[in-house]
Z-matrix of the N, CA and C atoms (Angstrom, degrees):
N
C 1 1.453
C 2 1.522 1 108.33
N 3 1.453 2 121.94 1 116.72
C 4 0.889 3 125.07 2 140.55
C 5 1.164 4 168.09 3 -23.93
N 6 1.870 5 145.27 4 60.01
C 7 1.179 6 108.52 5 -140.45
C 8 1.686 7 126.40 6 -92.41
N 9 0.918 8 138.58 7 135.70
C 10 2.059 9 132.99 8 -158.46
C 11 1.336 10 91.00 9 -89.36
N 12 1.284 11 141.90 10 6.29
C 13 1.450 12 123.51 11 169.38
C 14 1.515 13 119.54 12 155.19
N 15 1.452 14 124.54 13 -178.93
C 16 1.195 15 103.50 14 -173.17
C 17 2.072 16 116.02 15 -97.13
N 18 1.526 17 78.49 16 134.27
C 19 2.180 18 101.47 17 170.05
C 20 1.225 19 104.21 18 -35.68
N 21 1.633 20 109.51 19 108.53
C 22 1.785 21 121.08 20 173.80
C 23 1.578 22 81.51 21 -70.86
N 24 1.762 23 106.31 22 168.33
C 25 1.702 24 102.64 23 166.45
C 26 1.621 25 77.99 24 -121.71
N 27 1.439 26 134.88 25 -3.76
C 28 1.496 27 121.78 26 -164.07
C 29 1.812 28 95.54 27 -76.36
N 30 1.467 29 100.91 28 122.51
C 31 1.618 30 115.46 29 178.25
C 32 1.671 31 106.34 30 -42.63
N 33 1.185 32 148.84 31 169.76
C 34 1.013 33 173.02 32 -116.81
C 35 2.247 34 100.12 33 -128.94
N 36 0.754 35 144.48 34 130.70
C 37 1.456 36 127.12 35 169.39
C 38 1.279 37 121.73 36 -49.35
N 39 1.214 38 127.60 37 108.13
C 40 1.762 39 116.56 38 174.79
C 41 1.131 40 136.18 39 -61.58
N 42 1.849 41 119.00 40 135.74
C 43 1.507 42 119.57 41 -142.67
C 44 1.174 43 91.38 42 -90.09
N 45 1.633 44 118.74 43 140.27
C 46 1.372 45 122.28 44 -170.07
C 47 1.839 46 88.76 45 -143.12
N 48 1.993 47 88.34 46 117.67
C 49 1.745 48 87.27 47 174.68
C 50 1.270 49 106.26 48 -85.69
N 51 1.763 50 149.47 49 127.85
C 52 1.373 51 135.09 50 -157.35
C 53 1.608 52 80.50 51 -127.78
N 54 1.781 53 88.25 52 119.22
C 55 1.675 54 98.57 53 -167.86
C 56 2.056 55 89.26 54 -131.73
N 57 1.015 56 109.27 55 65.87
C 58 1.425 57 126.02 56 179.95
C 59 1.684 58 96.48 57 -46.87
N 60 1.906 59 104.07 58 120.56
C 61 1.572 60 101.87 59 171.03
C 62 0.935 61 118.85 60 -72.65
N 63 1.910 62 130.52 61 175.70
C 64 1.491 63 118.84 62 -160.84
C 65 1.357 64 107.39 63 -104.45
N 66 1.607 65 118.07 64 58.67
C 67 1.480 66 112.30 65 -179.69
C 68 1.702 67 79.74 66 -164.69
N 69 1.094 68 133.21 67 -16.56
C 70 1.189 69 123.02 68 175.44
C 71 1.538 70 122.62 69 -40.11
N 72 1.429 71 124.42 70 -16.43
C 73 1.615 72 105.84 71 175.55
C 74 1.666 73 105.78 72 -104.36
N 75 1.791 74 116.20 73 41.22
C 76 1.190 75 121.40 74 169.51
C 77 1.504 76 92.56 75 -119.68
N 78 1.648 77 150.54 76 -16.18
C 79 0.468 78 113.97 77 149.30
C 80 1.544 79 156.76 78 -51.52
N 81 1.375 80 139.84 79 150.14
C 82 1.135 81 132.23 80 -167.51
C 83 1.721 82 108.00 81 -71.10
N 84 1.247 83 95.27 82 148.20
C 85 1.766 84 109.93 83 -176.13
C 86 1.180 85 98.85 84 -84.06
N 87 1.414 86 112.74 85 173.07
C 88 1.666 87 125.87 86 -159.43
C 89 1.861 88 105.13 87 179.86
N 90 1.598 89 109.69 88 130.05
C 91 1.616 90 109.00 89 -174.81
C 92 1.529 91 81.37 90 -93.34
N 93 1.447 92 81.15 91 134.91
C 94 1.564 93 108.96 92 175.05
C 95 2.146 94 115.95 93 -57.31
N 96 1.192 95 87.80 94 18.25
C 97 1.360 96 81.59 95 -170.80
C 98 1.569 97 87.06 96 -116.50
N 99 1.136 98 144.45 97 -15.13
C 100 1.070 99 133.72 98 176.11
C 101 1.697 100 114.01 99 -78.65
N 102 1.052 101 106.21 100 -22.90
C 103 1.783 102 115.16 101 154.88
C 104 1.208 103 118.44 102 -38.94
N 105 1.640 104 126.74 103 84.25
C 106 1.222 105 105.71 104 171.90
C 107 2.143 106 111.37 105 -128.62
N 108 0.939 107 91.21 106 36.20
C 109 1.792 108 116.16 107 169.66
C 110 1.380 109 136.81 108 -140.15
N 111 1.310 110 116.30 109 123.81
C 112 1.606 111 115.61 110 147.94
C 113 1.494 112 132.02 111 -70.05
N 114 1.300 113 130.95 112 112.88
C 115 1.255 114 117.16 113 168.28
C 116 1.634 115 120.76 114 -109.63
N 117 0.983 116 118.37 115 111.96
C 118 1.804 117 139.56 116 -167.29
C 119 1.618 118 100.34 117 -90.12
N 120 1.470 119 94.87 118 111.74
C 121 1.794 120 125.91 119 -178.64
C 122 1.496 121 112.69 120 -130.16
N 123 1.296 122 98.35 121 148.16
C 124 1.550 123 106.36 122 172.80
C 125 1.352 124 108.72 123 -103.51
N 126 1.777 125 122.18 124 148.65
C 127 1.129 126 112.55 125 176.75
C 128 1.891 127 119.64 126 -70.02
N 129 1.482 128 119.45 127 -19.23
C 130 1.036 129 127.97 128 -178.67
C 131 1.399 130 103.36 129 42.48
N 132 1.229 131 112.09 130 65.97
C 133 1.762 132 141.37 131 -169.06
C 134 1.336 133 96.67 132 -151.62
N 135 1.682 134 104.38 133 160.13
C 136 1.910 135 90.34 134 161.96
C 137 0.972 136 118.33 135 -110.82
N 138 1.585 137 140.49 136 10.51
C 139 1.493 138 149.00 137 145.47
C 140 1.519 139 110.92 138 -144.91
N 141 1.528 140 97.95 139 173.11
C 142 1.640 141 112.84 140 -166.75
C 143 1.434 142 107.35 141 -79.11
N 144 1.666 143 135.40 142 -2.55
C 145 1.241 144 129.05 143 147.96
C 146 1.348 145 111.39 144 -61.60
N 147 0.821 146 132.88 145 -56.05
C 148 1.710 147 132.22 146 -158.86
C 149 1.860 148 99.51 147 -72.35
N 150 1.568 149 107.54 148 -34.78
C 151 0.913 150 104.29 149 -178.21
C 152 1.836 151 121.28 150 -52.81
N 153 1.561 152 84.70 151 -44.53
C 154 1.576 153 114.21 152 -164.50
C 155 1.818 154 97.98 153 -62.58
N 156 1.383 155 120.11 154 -38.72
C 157 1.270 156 135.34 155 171.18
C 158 1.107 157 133.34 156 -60.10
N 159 1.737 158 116.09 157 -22.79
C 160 1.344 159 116.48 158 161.50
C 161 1.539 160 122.28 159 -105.91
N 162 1.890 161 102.37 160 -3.78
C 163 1.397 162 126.44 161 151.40
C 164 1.959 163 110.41 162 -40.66
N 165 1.398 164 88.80 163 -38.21
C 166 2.135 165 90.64 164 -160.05
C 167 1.243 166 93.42 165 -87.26
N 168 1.622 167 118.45 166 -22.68
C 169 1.533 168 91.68 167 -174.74
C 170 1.524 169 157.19 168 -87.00
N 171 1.277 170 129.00 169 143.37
C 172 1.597 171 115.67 170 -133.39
C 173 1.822 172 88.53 171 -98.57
N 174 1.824 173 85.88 172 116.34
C 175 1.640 174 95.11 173 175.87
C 176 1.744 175 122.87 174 -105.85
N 177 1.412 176 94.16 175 5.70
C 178 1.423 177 88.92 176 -168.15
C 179 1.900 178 96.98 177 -132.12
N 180 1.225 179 93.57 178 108.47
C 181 1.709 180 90.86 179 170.18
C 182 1.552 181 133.28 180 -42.61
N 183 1.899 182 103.93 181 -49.94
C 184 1.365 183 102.36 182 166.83
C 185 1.354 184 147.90 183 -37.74
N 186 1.760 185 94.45 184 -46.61
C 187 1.427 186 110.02 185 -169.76
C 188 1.873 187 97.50 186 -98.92
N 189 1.450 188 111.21 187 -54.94
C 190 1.578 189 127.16 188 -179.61
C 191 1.478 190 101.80 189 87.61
N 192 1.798 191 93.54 190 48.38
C 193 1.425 192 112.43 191 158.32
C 194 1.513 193 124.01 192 -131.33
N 195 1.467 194 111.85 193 174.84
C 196 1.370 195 81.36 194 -168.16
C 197 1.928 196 107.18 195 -137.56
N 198 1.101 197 139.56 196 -126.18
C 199 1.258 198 151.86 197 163.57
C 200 1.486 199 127.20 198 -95.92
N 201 1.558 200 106.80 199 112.05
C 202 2.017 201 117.70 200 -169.66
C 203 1.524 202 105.35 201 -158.45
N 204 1.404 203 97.17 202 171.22
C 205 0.915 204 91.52 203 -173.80
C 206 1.760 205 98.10 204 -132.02
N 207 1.344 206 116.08 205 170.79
C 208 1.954 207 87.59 206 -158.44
C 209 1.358 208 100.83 207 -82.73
N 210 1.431 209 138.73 208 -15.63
C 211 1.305 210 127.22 209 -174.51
C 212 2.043 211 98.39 210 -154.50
N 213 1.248 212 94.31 211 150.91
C 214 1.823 213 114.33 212 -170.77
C 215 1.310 214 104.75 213 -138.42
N 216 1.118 215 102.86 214 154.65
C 217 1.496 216 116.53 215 -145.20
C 218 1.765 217 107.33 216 -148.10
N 219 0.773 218 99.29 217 77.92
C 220 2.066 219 115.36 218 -172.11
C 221 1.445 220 103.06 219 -61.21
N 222 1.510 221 90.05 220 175.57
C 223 1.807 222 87.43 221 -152.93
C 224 1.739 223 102.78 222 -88.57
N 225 1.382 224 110.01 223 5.68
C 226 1.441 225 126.63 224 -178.95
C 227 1.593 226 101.53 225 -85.01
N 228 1.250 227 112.11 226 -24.73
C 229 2.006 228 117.11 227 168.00
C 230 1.869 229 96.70 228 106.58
N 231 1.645 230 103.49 229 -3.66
C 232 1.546 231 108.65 230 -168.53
C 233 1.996 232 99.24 231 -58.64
N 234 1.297 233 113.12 232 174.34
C 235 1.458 234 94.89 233 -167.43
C 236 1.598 235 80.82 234 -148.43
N 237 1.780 236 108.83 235 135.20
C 238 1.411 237 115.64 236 -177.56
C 239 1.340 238 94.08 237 -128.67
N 240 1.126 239 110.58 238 157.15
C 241 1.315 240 121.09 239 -177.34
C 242 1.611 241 114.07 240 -137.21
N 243 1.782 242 116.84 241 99.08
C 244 1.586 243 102.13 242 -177.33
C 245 1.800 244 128.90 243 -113.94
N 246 1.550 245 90.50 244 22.98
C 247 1.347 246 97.31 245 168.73
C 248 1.273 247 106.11 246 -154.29
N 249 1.727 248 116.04 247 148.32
C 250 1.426 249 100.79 248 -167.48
C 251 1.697 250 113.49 249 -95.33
N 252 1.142 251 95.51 250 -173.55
C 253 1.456 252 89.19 251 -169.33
C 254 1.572 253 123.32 252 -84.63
N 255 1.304 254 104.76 253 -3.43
C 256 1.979 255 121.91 254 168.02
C 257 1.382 256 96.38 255 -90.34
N 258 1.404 257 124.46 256 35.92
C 259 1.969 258 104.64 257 170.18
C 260 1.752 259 77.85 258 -151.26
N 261 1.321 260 97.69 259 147.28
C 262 1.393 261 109.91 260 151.57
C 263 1.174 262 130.15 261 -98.07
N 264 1.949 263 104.89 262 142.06
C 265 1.316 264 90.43 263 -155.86
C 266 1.546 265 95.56 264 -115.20
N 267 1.271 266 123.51 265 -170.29
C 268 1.202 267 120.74 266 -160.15
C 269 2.185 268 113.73 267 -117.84
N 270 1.160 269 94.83 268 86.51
C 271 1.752 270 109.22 269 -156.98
C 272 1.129 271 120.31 270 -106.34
N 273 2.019 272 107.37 271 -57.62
C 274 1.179 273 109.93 272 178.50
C 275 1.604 274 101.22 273 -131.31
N 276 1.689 275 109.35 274 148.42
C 277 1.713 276 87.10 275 -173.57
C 278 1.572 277 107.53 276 -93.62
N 279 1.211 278 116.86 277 144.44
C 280 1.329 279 126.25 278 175.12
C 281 1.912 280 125.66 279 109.30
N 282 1.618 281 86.06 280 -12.42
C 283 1.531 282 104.54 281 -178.88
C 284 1.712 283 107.18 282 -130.43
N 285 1.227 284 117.95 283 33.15
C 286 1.676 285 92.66 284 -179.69
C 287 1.184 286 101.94 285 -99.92
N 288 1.315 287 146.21 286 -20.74
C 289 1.262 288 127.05 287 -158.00
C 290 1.250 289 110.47 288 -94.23
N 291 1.573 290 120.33 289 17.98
C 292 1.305 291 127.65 290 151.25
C 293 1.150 292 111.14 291 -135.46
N 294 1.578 293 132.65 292 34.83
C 295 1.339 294 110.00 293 167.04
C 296 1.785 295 96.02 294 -139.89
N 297 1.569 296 111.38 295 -172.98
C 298 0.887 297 130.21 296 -144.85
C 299 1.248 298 94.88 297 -131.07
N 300 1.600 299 125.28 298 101.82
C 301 1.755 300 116.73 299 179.35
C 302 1.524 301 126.83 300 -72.07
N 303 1.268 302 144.61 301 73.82
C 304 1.648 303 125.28 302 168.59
C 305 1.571 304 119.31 303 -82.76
N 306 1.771 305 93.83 304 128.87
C 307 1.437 306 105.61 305 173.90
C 308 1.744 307 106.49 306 -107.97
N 309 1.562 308 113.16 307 145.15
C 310 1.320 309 123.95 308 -178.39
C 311 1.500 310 94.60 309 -112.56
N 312 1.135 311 134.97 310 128.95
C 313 1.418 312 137.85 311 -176.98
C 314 2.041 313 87.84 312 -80.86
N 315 1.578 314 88.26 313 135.10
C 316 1.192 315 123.12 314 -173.66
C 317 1.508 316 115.33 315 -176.59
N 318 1.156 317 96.33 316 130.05
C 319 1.854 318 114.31 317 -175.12
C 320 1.476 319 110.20 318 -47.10
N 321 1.647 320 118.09 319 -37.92
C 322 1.411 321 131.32 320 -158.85
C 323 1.466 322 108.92 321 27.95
N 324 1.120 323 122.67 322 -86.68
C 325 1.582 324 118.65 323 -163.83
C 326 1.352 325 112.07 324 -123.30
N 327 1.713 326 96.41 325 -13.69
C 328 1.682 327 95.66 326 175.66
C 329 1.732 328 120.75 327 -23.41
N 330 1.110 329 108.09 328 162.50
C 331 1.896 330 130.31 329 -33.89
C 332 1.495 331 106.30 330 -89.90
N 333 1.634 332 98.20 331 15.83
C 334 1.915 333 98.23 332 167.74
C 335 1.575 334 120.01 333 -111.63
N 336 1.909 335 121.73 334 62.35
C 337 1.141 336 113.44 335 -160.55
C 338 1.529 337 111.74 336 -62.15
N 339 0.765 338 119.88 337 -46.63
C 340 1.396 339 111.20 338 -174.63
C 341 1.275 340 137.38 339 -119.32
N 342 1.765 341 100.65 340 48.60
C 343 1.190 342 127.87 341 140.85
C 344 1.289 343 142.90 342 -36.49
N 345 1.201 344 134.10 343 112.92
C 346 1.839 345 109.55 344 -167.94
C 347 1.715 346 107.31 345 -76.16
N 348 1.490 347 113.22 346 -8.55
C 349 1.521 348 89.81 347 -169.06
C 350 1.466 349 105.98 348 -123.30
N 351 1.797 350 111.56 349 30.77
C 352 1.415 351 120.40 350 -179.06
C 353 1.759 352 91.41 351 -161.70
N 354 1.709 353 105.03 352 71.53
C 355 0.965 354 126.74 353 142.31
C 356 1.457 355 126.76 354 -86.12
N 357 1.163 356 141.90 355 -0.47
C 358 1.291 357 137.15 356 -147.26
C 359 1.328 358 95.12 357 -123.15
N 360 1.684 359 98.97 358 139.20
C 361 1.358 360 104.09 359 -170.20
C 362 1.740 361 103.64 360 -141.13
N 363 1.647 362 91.99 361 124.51
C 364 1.591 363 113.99 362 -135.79
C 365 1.769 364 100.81 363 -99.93
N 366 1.694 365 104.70 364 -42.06
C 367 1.970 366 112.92 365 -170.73
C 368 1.339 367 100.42 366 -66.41
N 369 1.147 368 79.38 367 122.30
C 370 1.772 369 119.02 368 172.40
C 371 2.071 370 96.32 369 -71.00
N 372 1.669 371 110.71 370 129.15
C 373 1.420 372 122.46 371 156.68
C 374 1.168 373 121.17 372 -50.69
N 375 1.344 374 128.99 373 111.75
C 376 1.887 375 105.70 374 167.74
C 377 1.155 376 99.14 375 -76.92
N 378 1.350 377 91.67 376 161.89
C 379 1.382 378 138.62 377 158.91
C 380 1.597 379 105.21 378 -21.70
N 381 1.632 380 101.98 379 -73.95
C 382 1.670 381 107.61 380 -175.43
C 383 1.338 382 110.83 381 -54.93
N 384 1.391 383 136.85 382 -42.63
C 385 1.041 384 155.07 383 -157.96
C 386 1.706 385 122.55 384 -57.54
N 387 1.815 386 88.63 385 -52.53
C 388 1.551 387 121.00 386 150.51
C 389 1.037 388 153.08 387 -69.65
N 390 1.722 389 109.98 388 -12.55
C 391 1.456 390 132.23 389 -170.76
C 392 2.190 391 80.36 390 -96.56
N 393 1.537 392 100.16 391 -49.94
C 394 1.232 393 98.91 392 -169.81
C 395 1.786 394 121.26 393 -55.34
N 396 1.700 395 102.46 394 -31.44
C 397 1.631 396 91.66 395 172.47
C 398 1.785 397 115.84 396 -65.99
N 399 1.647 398 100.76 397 -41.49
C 400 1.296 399 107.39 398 -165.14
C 401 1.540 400 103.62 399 -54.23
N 402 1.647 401 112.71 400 -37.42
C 403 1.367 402 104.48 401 -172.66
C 404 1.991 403 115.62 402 -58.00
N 405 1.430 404 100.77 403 -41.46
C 406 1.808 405 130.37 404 -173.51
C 407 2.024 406 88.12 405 -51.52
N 408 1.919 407 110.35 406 -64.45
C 409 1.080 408 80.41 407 178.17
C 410 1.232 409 148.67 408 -92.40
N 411 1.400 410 108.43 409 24.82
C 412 1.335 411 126.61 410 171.16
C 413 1.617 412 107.91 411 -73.55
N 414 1.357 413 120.37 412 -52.33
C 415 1.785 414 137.31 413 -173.45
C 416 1.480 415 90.16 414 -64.11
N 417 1.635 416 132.89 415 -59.05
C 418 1.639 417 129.46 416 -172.29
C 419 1.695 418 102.67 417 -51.84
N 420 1.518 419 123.03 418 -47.29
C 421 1.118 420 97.82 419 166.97
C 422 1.206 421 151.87 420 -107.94
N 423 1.071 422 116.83 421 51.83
C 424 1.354 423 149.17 422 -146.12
C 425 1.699 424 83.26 423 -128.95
N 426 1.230 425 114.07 424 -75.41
C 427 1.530 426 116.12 425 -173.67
C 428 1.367 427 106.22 426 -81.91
N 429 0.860 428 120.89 427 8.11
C 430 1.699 429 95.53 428 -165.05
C 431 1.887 430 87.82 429 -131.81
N 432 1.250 431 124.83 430 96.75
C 433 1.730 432 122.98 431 168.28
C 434 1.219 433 128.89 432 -29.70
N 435 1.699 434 98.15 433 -46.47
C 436 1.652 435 120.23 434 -138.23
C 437 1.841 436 74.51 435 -101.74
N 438 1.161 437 127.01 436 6.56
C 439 1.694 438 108.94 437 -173.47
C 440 1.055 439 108.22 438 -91.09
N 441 1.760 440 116.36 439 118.21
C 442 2.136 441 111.50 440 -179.50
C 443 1.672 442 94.41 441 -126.87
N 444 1.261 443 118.71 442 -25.75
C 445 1.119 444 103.32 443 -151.74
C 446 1.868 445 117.10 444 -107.70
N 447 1.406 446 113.76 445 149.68
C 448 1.554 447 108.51 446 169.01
C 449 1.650 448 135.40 447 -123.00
N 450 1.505 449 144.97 448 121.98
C 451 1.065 450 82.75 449 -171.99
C 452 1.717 451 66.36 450 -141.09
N 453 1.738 452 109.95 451 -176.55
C 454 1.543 453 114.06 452 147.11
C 455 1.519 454 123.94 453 -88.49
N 456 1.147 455 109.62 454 159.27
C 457 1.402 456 119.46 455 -169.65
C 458 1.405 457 126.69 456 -69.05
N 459 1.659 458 100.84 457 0.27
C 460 1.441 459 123.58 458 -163.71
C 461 1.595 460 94.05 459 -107.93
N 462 1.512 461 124.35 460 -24.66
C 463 1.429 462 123.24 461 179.94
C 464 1.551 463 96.43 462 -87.79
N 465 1.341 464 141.19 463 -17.76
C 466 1.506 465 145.14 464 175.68
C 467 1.390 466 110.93 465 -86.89
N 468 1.229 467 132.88 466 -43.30
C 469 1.769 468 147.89 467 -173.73
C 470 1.516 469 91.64 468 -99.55
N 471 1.394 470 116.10 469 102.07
C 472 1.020 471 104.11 470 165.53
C 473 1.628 472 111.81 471 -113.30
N 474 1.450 473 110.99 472 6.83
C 475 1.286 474 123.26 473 -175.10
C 476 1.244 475 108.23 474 -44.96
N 477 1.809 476 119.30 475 155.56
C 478 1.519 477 111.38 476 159.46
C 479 1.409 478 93.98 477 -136.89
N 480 1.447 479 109.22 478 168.68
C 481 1.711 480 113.40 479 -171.44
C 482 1.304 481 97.43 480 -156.98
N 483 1.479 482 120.01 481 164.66
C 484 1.111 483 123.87 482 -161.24
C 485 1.794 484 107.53 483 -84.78
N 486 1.501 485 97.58 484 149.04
C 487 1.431 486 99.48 485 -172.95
C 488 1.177 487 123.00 486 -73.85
N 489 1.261 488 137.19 487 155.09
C 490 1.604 489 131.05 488 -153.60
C 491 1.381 490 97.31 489 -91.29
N 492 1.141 491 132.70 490 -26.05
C 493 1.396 492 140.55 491 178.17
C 494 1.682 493 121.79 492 -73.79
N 495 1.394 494 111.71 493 -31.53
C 496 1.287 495 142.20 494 -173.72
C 497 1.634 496 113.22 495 -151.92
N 498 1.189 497 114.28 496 99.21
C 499 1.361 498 118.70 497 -170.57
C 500 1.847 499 105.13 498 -79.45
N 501 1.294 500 113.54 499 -2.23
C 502 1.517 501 120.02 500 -160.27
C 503 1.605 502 85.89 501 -103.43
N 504 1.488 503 142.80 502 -15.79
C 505 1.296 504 149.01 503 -169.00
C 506 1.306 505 105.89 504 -111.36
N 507 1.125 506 120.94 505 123.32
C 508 1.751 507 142.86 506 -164.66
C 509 1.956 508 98.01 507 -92.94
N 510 0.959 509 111.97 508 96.76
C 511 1.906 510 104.96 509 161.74
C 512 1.518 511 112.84 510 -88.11
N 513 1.530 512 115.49 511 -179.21
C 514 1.471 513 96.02 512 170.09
C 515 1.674 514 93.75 513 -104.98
N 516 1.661 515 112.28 514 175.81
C 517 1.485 516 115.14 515 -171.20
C 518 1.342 517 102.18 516 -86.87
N 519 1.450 518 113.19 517 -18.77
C 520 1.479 519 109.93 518 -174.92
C 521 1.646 520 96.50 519 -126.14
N 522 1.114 521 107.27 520 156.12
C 523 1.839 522 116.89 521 158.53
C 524 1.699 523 102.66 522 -133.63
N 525 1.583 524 126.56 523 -20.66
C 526 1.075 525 100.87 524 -159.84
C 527 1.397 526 124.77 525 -89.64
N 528 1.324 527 125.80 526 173.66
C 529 1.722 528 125.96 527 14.47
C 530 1.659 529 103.84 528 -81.24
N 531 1.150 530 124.90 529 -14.59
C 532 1.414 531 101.55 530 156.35
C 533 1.946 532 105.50 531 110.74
N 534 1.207 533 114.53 532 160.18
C 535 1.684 534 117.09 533 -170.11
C 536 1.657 535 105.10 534 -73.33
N 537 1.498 536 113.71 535 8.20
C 538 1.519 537 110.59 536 162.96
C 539 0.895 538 133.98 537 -128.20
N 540 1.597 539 101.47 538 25.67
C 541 1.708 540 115.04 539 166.22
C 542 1.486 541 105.54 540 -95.29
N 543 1.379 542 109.15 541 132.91
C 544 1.826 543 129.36 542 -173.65
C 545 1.752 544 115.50 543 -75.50
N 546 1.609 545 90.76 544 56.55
C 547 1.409 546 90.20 545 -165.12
C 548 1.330 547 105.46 546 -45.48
N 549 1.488 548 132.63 547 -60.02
C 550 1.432 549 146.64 548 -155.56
C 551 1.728 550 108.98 549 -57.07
N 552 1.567 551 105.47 550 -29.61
C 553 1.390 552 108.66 551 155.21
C 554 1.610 553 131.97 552 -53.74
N 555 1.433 554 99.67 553 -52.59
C 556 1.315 555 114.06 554 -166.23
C 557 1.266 556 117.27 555 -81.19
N 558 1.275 557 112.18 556 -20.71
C 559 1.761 558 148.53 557 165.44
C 560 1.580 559 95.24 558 -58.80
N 561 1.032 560 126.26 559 -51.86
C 562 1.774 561 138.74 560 -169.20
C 563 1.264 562 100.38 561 -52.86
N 564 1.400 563 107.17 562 -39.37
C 565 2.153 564 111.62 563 -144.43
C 566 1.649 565 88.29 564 -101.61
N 567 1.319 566 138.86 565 -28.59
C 568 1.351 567 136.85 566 -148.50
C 569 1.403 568 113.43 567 -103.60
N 570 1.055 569 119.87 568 141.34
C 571 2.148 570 112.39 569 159.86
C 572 1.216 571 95.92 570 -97.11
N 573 2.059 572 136.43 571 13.65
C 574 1.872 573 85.12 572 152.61
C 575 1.152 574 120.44 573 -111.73
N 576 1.476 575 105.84 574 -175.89
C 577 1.520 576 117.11 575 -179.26
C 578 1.177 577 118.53 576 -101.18
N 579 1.809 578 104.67 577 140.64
C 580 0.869 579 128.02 578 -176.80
C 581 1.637 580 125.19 579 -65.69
N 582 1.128 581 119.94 580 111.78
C 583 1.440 582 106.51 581 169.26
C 584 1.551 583 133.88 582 -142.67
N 585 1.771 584 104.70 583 123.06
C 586 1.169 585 102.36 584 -171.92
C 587 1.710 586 109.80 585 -65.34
């Protein structure tokens, strides 16, 4: 074997499908330097169509935008991206206009979230799925200076509300990404910090 030259070790560019939703230039703009978080969500959908479908839908009269997260991440590790990263998007409340939304399509609690007796959230992350965020947050900080921080959306939402099944039983509104995301993995590959 021959060798034609010298072994880059720099990874390959990561394939990013940029499928911009159709209200995205009502979101509000944002200097990328005020970005200084990841927040890691599950779609609690059972694929990235349905996901993408409640991506379009318009929840807020004012603006006639609605709920996303800026990039999703299918269980194939493929990586979409539907809002850019100069708009804020609308993910977690109280933190978007400095953070950065990723959703991993995952069932979570589908399609009875806030059920009291089908809280438990069972799908396992692949492999691809996970190699693919770690790679995303490797590229976010690479470009992005001001980026230190990580958290899930379940350490930010800590709300609970009554269960639709039992209004006298408190769930929380969020769980995700949920007791089968490999934080301690993904924690391994990253310099940011975690914070509940």
């Amino acid at each position: 074997m021959v060798a034609s030259g010298p072994m880059s070790t720099v990874p390959p560019a990561l394939p990013i499908v940029f499928e911009p939703l159709p209200y995205q230039d009502r979101l509000e703009p944002r200097p990328l330097a005020q970005i200084d978080l990841v927040v890691v969500h599950c779609t609690e959908l059972p694929d990235l169509a349905m996901a993408r479908r409640f991506g379009e839908e318009v929840l807020y009269d004012t603006s006639l935008t609605g709920n996303s997260g800026h990039y999703y991440i299918d269980r194939d590790g493929s990586l979409h991206q539907y809002v850019a990263l100069d708009r804020i998007a609308h993910h977690v409340r109280g933190y978007n206009p400095r953070a950065i939304g990723v959703e991993l399509v995952n069932r979570g609690r589908y399609p009875d979230w806030l059920v009291a007796s089908h809280q438990a959230m069972d799908e396992a992350y692949g492999e691809v799925q996970i190699e693919a965020l770690s790679r995303l947050l490797d590229e976010l900080q690479a470009t992005l200076p001001s980026l230190r921080f990580i958290a899930g959306h379940e350490d930010l939402d800590t709300a609970e509300v009554p269960a639709t099944d039992d209004p006298e039983v408190k769930v929380r509104r969020k769980r995700d990404p949920g007791p089968m995301f490999p934080w301690d993995r993904v924690m391994a590959r990253t310099g940011l910090v975690r914070i509940p």
